[in-house]
C-alpha positions as CSV (number, residue, x, y, z in Angstrom):
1,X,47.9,104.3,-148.1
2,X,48.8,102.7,-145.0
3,X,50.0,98.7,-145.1
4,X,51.3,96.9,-142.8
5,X,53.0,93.4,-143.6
6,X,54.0,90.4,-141.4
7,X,57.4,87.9,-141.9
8,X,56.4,85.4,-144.4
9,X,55.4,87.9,-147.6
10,X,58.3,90.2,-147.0
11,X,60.8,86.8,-146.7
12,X,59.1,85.3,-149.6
13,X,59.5,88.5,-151.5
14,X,62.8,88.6,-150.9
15,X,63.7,85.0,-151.9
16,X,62.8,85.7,-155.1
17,X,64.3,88.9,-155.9
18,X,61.0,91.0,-155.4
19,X,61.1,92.6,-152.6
20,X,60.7,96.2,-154.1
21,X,57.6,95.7,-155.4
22,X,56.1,96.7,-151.9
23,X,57.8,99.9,-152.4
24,X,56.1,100.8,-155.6
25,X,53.2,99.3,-154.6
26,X,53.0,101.2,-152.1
27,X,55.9,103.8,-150.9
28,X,56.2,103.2,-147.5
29,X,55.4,99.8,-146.1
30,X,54.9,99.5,-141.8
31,X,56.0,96.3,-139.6
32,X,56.1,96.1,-136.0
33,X,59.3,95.2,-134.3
34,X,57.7,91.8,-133.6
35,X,58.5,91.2,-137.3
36,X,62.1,92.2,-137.3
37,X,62.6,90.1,-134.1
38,X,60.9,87.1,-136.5
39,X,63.5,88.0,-139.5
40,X,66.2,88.4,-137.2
41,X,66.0,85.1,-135.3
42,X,65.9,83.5,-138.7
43,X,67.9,84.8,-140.5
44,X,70.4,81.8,-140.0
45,X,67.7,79.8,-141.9
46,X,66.4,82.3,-144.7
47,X,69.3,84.8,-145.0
48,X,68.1,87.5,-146.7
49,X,69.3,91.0,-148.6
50,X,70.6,94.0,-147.0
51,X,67.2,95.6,-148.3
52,X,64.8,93.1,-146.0
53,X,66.9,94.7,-143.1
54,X,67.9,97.6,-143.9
55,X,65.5,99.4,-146.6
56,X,64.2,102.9,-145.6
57,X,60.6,102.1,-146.8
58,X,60.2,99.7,-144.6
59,X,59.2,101.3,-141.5
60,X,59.4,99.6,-138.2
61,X,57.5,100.4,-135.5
62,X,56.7,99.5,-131.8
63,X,54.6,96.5,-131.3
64,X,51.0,98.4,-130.1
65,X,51.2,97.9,-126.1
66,X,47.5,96.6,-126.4
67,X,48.4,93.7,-128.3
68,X,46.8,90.3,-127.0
69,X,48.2,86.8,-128.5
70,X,46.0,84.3,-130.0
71,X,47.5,81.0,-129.3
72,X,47.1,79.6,-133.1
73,X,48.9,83.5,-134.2
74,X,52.6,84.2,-134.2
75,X,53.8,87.1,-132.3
76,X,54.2,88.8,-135.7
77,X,51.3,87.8,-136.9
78,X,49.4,89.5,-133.6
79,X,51.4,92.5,-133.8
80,X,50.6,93.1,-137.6
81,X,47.0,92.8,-137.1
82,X,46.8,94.6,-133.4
83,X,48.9,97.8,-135.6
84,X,46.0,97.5,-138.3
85,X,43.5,98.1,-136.3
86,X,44.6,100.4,-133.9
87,X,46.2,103.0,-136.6
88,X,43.3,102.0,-139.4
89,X,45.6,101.0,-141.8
90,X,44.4,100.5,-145.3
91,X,45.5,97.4,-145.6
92,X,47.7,94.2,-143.9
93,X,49.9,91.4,-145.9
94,X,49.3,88.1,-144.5
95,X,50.1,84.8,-145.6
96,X,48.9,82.5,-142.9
97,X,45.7,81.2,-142.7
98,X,44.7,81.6,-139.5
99,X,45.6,85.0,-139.2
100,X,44.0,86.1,-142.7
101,X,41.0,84.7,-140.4
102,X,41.6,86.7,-137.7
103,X,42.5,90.0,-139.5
104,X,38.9,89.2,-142.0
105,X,36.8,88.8,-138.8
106,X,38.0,91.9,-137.3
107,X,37.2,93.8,-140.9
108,X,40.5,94.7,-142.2
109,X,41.3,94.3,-146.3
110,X,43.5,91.5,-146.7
111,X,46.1,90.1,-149.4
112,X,49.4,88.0,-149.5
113,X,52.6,87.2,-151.5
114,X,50.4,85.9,-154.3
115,X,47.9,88.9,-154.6
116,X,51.1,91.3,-153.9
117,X,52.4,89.3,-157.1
118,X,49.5,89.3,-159.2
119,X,48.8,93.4,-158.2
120,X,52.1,94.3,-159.5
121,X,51.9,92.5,-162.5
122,X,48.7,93.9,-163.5
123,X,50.6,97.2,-162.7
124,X,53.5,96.6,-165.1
125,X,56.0,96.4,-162.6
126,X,56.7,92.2,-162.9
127,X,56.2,91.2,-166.8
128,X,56.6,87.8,-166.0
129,X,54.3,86.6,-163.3
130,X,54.2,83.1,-164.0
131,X,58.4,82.5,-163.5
132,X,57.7,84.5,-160.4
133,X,55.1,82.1,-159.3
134,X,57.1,79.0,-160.3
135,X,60.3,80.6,-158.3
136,X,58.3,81.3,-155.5
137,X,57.3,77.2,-155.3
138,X,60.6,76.7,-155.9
139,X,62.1,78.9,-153.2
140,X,59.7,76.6,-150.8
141,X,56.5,78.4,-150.6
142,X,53.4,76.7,-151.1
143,X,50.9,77.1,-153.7
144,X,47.6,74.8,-154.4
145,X,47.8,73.7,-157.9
146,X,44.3,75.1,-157.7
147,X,45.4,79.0,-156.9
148,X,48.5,78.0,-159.4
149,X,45.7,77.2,-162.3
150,X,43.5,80.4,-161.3
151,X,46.6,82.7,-161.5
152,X,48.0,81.4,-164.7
153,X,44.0,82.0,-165.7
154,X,43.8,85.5,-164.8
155,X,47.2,86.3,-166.6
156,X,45.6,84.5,-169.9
């Protein structure tokens, strides 16, 4: 399976101690360099484990040459959906609105921190998906009481 994941899920992930769920979610996860250069230029801000840098699952690629910014997307957020399409990936991990637009217009399967939360829960791989949510809100990322409500539905 082929997934490629933008700044915000893997910086959220990491925040809360859950960054390897991507990796057995998944195996391999891409991002473009465009990514990196995001993580990099705030790391000052966020910090971040050695594993958000350094971890071999985590492939970094080129940013495809092709790539045309959208004025309300990031530069990540361009590359991540520009690398989707052009190697028919499976799959892209978006947070942002606007680009979860962009990327559903354009055709490609979709999901973010929360759905990469709730998937590995229903995979046995985070027992306690309701502490992970509430660390999550803690850490600084935003959740609707309205999604809040649905997850804690779907767990029962």
């Amino acid at each position: 399976m082929k997934v490629v994941v933008n700044t915000s899920p893997l910086v959220a992930l990491d925040r809360i101690g859950q960054l390897g769920i991507l990796q057995k979610l998944f195996g391999e996860v891409i991002r473009p360099q465009s990514v990196v250069d995001e993580l990099q230029a705030g790391r000052s801000a966020h910090g971040g484990s050695d594993e958000l840098y350094r971890a071999v699952w985590l492939q970094t690629v080129e940013d495809p040459p092709e790539m045309v910014l959208r004025k309300e997307l990031g530069a990540g957020e361009t590359a991540v959906i520009a690398l989707a399409v052009k190697t028919g990936a499976d799959l892209v991990i978006l947070d942002d609105l606007a680009a979860r637009n962009v990327a559903a217009e354009l055709g490609l399967n979709i999901t973010g921190t929360l759905g990469l939360l709730l998937a590995a829960h229903r995979k046995g791989f985070l027992p306690d998906l309701k502490g992970a949510t509430e660390t999550l809100k803690v850490s600084g990322f935003r959740i609707s009481d309205a999604v809040n409500a649905s997850i804690l539905k779907i767990i029962g």
